[in-house]
PAMI-956112 format. One record per residue (C-alpha): residue in one letter; x, y, z. Coordinates in steps of 0.2 Angstrom, whole numbers, plus 5000, padded with zeros to 4 digits. Layout:
% residues N
AXYZ;...
END
This chain:
% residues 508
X489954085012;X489453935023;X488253785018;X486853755023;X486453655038;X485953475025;X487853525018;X487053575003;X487853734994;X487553904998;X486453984985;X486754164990;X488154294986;X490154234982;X491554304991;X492654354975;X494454404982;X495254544972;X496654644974;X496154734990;X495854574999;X497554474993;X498254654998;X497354625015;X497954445017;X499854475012;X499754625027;X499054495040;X500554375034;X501854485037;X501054535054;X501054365059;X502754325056;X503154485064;X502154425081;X502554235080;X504154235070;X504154095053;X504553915058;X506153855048;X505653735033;X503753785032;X502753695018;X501953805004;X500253745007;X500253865023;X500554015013;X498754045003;X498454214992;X496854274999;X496054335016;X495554145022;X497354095018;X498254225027;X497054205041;X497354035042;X499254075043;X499154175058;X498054055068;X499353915064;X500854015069;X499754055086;X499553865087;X497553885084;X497753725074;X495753705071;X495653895068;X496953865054;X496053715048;X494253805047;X495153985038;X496153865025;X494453775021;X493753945016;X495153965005;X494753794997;X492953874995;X493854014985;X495053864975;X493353774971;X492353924964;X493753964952;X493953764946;X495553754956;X496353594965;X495153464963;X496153364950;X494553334941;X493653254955;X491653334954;X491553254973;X492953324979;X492753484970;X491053494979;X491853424996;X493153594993;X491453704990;X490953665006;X489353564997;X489253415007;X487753365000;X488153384983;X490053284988;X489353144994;X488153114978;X489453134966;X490453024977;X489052874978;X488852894958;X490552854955;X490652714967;X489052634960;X490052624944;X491652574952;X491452504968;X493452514971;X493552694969;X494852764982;X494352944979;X492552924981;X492752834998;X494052975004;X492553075000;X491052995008;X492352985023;X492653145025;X490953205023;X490653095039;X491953165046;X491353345043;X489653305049;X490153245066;X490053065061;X491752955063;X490752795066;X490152825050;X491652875042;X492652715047;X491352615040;X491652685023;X493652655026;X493552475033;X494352405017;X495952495025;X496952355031;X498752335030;X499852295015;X501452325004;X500752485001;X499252585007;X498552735004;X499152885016;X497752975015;X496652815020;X497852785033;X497752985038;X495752995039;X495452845047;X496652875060;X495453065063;X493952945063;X494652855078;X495453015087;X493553105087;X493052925091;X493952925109;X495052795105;X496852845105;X497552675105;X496652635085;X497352805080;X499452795084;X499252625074;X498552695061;X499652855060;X501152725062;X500552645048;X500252795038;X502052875042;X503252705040;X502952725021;X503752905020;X502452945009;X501153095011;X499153125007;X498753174989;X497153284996;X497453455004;X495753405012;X496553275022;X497753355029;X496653485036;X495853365044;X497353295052;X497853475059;X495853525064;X495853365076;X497853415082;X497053565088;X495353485096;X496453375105;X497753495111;X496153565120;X495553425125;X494053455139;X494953305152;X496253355162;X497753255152;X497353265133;X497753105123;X499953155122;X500553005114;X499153045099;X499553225100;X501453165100;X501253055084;X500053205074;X501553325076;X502653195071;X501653205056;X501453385056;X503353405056;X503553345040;X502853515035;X503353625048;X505253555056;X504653675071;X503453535075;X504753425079;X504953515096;X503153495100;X503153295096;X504453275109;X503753375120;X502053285121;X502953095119;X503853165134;X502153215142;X501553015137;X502952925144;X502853005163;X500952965160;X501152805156;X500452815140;X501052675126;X502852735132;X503552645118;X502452715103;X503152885113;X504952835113;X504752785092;X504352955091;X505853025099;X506752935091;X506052965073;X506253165078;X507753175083;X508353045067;X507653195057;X508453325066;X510153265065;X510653175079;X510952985076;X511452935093;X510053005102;X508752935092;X509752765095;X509652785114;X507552845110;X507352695101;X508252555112;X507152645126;X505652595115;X506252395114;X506252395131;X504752445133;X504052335121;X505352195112;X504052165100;X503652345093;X504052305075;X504152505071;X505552535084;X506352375078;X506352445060;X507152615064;X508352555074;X509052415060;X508952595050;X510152675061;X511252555061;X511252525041;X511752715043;X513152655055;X513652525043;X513252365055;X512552255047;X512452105059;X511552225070;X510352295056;X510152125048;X509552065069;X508452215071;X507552195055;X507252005058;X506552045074;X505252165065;X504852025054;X504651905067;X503452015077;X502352065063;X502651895051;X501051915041;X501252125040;X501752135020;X502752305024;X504052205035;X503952055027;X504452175012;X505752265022;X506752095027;X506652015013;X507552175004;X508852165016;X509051965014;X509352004994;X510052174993;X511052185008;X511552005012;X511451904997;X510351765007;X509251694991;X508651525001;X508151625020;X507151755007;X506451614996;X505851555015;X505151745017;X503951735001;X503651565003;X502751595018;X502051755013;X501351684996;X500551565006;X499551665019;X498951775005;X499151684986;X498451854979;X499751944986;X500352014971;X501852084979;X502451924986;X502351814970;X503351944962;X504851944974;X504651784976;X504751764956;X506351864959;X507251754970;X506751584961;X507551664946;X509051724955;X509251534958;X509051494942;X507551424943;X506751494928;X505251384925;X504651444940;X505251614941;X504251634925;X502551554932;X502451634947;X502951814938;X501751784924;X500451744941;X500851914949;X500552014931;X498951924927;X498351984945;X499152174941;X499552204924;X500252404930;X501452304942;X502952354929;X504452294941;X503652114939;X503552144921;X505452174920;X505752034931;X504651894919;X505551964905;X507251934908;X506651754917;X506051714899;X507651784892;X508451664906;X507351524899;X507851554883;X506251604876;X506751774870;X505351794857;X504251774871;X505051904882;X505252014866;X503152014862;X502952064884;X504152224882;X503252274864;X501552284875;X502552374888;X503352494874;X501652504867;X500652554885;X502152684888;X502852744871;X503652874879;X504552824896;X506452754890;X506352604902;X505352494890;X506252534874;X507952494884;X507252324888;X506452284872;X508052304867;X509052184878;X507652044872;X507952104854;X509952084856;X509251904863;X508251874848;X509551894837;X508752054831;X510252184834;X509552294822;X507952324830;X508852324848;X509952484841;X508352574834;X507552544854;X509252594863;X509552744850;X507252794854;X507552744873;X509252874872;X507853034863;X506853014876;X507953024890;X508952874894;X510352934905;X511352754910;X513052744903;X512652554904;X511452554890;X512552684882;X514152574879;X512952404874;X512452534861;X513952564856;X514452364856;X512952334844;X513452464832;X515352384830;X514352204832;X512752214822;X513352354809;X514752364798;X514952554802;X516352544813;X516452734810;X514952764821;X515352614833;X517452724837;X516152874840;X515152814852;X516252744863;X517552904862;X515852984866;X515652874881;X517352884887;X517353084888;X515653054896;X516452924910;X518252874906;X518852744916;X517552634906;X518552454905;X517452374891;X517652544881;X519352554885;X519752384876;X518652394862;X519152564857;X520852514851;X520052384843;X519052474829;X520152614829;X521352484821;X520152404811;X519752554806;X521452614800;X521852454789;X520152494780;X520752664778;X522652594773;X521652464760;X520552614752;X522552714748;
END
């Protein structure tokens, strides 16, 4: 069932799996976790129904990582026939046939429509990739290029396009990238590639394979597998008496044995790693991590101004100091400093302008908090955190109508996610509308709304905008079975109850 040499599809017979064949593949399963034992925390992506899938099991529990990566790829062949797993996607369906040919068309069609599709570039690339071109395939992935966020599987495919490339160095930078955002790929297809080029390397034809690559792939790995772990220490081990970028090695240490439960050593991997190199903004990071977890803060708030100051122009830890200035420090004029500068180098930085729109209105500079958000939401209208920000900056500049109009559109775009209706009804209580703010916070509360917060401001509009003080005593004796040691509830309560009891005494 293989394409043909062009990558077009195969025209002959289908392999159908029926019941004899998934029979066949559950029986190979079992026998390898018999021979090789199961690795604790394995992914369900390794466990496939079919003759391919099981085979591809055993060959990953052998540690025949390419092996693994050629049998799951049948099984993908098997997916695509019966309409599964593409999302969708005709290129990537085609990719998952095995039709390269037929993947890379589709792909070109849709970029020739929209010349920003992500998809369609994750494609083409891995068509390159497949055909034995990764000069190719990192042309097509130039546009990746740091930011706030990036996409993993960019990140992940690029990195393989270097790895076949004989460049290690490009590679562990590009799977740092990738792995920082605690994110993985969306394509299965990806993430075979990743393990097809762990197992080329691991038999690598030189005398050393490339360990500090190896040592970040099953760092990646790991994530799916916690046995891989292990094998990431290993190899970083392996780097480190080699001399090969002993700090990127010790990172990995460090992030392994963070993940496996042991705080202090991953400390002692990643001081090793700034001392290697004071300047690796990736050690620098964890380590301010470890000691958030330690509760230090003068000592997380000077490891993560070191990141910053040795990747200034880096949006992922100009992002990552500037939280810790606001969140964990309460340092409004050093962050406004942060996204001043960042704003600067890169005005279309959508990201920036919004934070930076966040800290002008913590200020209280609301005329400007409002320019610069309304700034970053022309550039991304989806960007709904800088939405929420412009809308209570408005409601701070006391243009409620306006901020009332912004939340309509965002009710309107997402009538069915609570967030919008619960603020659309703070700038309604604003506006002087309570009515409407009860009928948003009672919609926001059907669909889900779950804050106690937004419950009790209910239940002050009912006693405040509604002479039912009947409903208003219910509500909050509602909310106070719900969470009692409420302070606001626990004072108006008595209130209405009282209220409630002269009316009662007036009606006798």
């Amino acid at each position: 069932m293989h394409g043909a040499r062009d990558g077009s599809a195969d025209t002959g017979p289908r392999w159908r799996p029926g019941w004899r064949s998934v029979a066949t593949g559950v029986a190979i399963a079992v026998g390898a976790v018999v021979l090789f034992g199961l690795p604790g925390n394995l992914d369900e992506r390794f466990f496939r129904s079919s003759l391919p899938g099981a085979k591809g099991l055993l060959l990953y529990l052998a540690s025949d990582y390419a092996g693994a990566a050629r049998a799951y790829r049948e099984d993908l062949r098997r997916s695509a026939q019966a309409g599964e797993g593409a999302g969708g996607d005709p290129s990537l369906a085609a990719l998952m046939a095995g039709d390269l040919a037929g993947a890379a068309s589709r792909a070109r069609d849709v970029l020739a429509r929209d010349p920003a599709s992500v998809p369609a570039r994750l494609t083409l690339a891995e068509v390159a990739l497949q055909g034995g071109d990764p000069r190719e395939a990192l042309a097509i992935l130039a546009p990746t290029r740091g930011g706030h966020r990036e996409p993993f599987d960019e990140l992940l495919l690029a990195a393989v396009a270097h790895a076949r490339s004989g460049e290690p160095g490009p590679a562990i930078d590009l799977l740092n990238r990738a792995l920082r955002t605690m994110e993985v790929e969306e394509r299965v297809t990806s993430f075979l590639q990743a393990l097809e080029v762990t197992g080329e390397l691991s038999r690598h034809p030189a005398a050393s394979p490339p360990a500090c690559l190896l040592a970040h792939l099953h760092r990646y790995l790991r994530i799916f597998d916690s046995t891989q772990g292990r094998v990431a220490v290993r190899r970083a081990k392996e780097a480190i008496a080699r001399g090969d970028r002993p700090a990127d090695a010790y990172l990995t240490i460090g992030v392994v044995y963070e993940k496996q439960g042991y705080p202090d050593d991953a400390l002692a991997a990643l001081q090793q790693a700034i001392e290697r190199d004071g300047r690796h903004p990736e050690a620098l990071r964890w380590t301010a991590i470890l000691y958030r977890r330690r509760g230090d803060l003068p000592n997380e708030y000077r490891m993560t101004k070191r990141a910053y100051e040795a990747a200034p122009s880096d949006p992922f830890y100009v992002s990552y100091f500037g939280e810790v200035l606001i969140d964990r420090l309460g340092d409004l004029r050093q962050a406004k400093t942060v996204w001043e500068r960042a704003v600067q180098e890169s005005p279309g930085n959508v990201f920036a302008l919004a934070q930076l729109g966040r800290v002008e209105r913590f200020l209280g500079n609301d005329a400007r908090a409002v320019e610069l958000l309304e700034t970053a939401l022309r550039l991304d209208p989806s960007r709904s955190g800088a939405r929420w920000q412009l809308g209570y900056a408005l409601i701070d500049a006391e243009r409620a109508d306006d901020a009332v109009r912004l939340f309509q559109e965002w009710v309107t775009r997402n009538p069915r996610d609570p967030t919008p209706h619960t603020n659309l009804a703070v700038a309604y209580s604003h506006a002087r509308r309570g009515r409407e703010a009860i009928r948003e916070l009672e919609e926001a509360f059907r669909l889900g709304e779950r804050s106690p917060e937004h419950y009790e401001y209910l239940c002050e509009l009912y006693f405040y905008e509604t002479t039912d003080l009947r409903r208003a005593a219910e509500c909050f004796r509602r909310l106070l079975a719900w969470q009692p040691g409420r302070s606001r509830s626990l004072q108006l309560l008595p209130e209405i109850e009282k209220n409630l009891a002269i009316a009662a005494g007036r009606k006798r």
